[in-house]
ChimeraX commands (.cxc) that place a marker at each C-alpha (Angstrom):
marker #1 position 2.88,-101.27,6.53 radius 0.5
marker #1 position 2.91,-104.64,8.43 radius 0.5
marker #1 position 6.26,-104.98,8.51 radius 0.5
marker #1 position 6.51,-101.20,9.92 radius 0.5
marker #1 position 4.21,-102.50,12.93 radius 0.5
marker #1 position 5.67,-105.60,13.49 radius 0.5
marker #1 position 9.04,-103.65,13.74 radius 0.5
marker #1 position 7.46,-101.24,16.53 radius 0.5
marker #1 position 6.64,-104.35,18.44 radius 0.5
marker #1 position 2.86,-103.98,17.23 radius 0.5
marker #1 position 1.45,-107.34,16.64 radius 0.5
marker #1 position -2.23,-107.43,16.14 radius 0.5
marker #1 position -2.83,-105.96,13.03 radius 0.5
marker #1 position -6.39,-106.32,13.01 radius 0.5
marker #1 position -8.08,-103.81,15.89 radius 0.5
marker #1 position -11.17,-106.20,16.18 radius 0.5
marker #1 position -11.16,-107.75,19.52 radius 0.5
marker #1 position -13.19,-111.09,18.76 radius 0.5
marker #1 position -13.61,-113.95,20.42 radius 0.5
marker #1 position -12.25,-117.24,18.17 radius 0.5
marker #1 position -16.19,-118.40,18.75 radius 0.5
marker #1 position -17.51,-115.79,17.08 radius 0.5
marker #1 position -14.84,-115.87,14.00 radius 0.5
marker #1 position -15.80,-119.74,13.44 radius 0.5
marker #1 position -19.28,-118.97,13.53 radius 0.5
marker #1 position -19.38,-116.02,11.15 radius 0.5
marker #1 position -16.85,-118.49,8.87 radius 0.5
marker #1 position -19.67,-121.17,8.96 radius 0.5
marker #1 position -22.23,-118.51,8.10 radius 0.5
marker #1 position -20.70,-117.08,5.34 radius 0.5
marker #1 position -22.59,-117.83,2.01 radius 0.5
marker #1 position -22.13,-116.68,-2.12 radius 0.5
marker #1 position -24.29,-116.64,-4.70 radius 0.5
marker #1 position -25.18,-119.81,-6.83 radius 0.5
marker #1 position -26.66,-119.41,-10.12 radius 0.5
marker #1 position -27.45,-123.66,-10.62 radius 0.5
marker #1 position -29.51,-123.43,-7.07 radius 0.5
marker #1 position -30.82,-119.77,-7.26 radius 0.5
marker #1 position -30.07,-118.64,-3.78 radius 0.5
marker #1 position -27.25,-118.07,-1.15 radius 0.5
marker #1 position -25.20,-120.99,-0.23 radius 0.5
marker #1 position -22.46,-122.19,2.00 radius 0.5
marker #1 position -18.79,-123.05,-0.25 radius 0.5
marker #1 position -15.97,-124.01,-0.21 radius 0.5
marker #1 position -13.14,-122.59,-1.73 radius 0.5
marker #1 position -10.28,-123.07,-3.46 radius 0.5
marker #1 position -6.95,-120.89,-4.84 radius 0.5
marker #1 position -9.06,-119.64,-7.84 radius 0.5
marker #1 position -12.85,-120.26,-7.58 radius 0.5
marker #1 position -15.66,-121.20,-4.51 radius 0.5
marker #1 position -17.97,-123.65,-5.25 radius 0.5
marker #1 position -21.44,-124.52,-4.13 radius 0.5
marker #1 position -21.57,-127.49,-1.67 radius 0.5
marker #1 position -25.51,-128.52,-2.71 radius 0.5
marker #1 position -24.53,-128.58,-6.58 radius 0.5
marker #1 position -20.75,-128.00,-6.56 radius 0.5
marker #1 position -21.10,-125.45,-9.10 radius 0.5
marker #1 position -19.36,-122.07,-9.07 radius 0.5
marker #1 position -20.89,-119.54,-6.92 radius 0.5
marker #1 position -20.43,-115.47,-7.06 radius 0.5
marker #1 position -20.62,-113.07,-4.13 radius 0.5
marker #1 position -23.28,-111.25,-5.57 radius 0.5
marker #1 position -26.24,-112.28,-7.83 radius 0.5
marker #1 position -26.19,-110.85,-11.20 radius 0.5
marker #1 position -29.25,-108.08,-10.48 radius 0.5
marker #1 position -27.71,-107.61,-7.00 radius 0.5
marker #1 position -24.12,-106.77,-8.45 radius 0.5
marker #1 position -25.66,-104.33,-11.07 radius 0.5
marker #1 position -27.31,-102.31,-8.18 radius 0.5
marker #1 position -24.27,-102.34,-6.59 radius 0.5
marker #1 position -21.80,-100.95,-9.17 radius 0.5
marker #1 position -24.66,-98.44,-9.83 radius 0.5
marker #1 position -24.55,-97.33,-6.32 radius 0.5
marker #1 position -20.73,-96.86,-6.53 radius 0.5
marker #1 position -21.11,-95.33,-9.22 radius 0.5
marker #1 position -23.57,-92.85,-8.23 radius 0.5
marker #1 position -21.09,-92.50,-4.85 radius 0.5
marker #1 position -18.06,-92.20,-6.39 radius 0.5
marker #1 position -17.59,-88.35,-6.27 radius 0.5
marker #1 position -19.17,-87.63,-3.34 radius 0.5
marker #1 position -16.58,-89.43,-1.25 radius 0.5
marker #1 position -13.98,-86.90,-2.49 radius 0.5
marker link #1:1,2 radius 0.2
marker link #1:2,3 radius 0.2
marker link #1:3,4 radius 0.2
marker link #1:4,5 radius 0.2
marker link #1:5,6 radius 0.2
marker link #1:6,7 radius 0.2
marker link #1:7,8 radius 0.2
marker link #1:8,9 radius 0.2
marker link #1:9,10 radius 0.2
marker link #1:10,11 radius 0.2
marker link #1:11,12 radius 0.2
marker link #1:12,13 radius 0.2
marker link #1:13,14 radius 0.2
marker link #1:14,15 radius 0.2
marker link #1:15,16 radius 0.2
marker link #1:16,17 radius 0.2
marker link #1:17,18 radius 0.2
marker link #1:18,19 radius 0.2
marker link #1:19,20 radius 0.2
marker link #1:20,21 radius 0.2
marker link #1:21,22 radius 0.2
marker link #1:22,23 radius 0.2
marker link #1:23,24 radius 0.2
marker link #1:24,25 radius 0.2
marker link #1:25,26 radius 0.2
marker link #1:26,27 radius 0.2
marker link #1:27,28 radius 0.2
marker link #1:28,29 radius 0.2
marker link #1:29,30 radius 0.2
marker link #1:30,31 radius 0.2
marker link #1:31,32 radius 0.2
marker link #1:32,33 radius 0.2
marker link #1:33,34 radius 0.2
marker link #1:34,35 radius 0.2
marker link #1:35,36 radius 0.2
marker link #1:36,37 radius 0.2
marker link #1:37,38 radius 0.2
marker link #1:38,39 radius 0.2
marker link #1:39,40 radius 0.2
marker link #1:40,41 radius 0.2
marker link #1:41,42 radius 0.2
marker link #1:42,43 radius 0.2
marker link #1:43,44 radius 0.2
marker link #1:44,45 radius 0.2
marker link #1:45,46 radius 0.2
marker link #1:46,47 radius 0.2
marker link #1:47,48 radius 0.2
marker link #1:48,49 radius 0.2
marker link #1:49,50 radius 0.2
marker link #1:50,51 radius 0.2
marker link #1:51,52 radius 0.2
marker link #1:52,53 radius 0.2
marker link #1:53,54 radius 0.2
marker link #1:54,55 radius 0.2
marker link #1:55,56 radius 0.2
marker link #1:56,57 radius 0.2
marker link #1:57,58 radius 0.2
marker link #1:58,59 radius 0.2
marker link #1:59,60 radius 0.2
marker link #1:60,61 radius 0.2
marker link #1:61,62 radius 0.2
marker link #1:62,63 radius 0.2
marker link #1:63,64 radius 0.2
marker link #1:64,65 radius 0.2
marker link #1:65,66 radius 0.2
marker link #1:66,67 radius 0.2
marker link #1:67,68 radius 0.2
marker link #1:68,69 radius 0.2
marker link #1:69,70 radius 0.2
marker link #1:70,71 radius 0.2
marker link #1:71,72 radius 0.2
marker link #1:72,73 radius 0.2
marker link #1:73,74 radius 0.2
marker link #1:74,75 radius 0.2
marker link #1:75,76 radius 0.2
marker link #1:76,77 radius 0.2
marker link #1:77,78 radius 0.2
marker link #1:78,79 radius 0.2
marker link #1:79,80 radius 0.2
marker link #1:80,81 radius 0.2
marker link #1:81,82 radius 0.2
view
């Protein structure tokens, strides 16, 4: 599909009209998971995992009782979108 734009002369792929500010702030904001600490931390990240910058252990994107709720939810969802 991005190769169909690009060949219509359409070059901004991504409809979001932000300001680089506000991308580098919401990159510095972002936070995972991290079981070792117990709470939402800033990472960095690498090809295959993110890791914690307090403990440098892995993180997650969700905690594990948040994640459960949240593939519950889908799941609950799931046919209603159709």
């Amino acid at each position: 599909m991005a190769t169909a734009l690009l060949y219509r002369g359409v070059t901004n792929i991504h409809p979001t009209s932000t300001s680089s500010a506000t991308t580098q702030d919401s990159f510095y904001r972002e936070t995972k998971w991290c079981a070792e600490c117990a709470a939402q931390v800033r990472y960095l990240a690498s090809v295959n995992h993110s890791f914690c910058v307090q403990c440098g252990g892995k993180v997650r994107l969700f905690a594990r009782d948040e994640q459960t709720r949240v593939v519950e939810a889908s799941q609950r969802h799931r046919y209603q979108a159709v």
